[in-house]
C-alpha positions in Angstrom: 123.1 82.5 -41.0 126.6 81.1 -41.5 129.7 82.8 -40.3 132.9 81.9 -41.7 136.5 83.7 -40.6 139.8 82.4 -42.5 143.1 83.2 -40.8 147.1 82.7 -41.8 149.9 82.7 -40.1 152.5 85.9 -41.1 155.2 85.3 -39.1 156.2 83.6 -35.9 159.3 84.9 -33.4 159.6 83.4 -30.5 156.7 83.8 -28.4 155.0 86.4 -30.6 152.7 84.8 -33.4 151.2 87.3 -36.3 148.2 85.6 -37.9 146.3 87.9 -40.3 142.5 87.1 -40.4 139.0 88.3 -41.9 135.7 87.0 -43.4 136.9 86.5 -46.9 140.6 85.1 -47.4 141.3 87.0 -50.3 141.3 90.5 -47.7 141.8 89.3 -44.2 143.1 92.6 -43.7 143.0 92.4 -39.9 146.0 91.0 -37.8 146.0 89.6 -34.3 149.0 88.5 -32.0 149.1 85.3 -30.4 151.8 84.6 -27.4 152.7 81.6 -27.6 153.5 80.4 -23.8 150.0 82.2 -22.6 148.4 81.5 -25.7 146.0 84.7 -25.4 145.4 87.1 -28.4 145.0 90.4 -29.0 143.8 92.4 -32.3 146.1 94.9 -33.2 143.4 97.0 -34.2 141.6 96.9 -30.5 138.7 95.4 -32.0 137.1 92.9 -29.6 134.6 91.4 -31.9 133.2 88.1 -33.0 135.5 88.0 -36.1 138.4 88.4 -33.9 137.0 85.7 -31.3 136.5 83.4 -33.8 139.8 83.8 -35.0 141.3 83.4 -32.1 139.6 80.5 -30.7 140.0 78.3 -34.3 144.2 78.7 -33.7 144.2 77.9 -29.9 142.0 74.8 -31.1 143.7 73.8 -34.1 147.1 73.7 -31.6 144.9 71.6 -28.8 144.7 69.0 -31.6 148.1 69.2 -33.3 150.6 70.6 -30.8 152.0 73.1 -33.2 150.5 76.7 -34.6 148.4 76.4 -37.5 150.0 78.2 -40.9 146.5 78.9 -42.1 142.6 78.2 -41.4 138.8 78.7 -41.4 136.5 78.3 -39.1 132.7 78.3 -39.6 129.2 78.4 -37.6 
């Protein structure tokens, strides 16, 4: 079974990145906040899960490859 989770970025100050996220990028209703000198993550909804994970792993990534934050992405599995 394929997994995919889309994410966009809402706003960046500073060291705090907002990316909204979900399984369908017409509700990625869920937000997660990235710092940007530790790059770790954290739902703001507490929620530890595989969406979030996925999420989360696809920005840190996409910035390995690019050396800037993603505005917007998918990743799949």
């Amino acid at each position: 079974m394929a997994s995919l989770v889309y994410f966009k970025k809402e706003s960046q100050d500073g060291a705090v990145i907002r990316y909204s996220f979900g399984e369908d990028p017409a509700t990625m209703t869920r937000l997660l906040t990235m710092n940007a000198y530790t790059r770790t993550a954290q739902p703001d909804d507490g929620n530890l899960d595989y969406t979030f994970l996925k999420a989360s792993r696809k920005i840190n990534a996409v910035y390995d490859e690019r050396a800037q934050w993603p505005d917007r992405g998918m990743s799949a599995s």
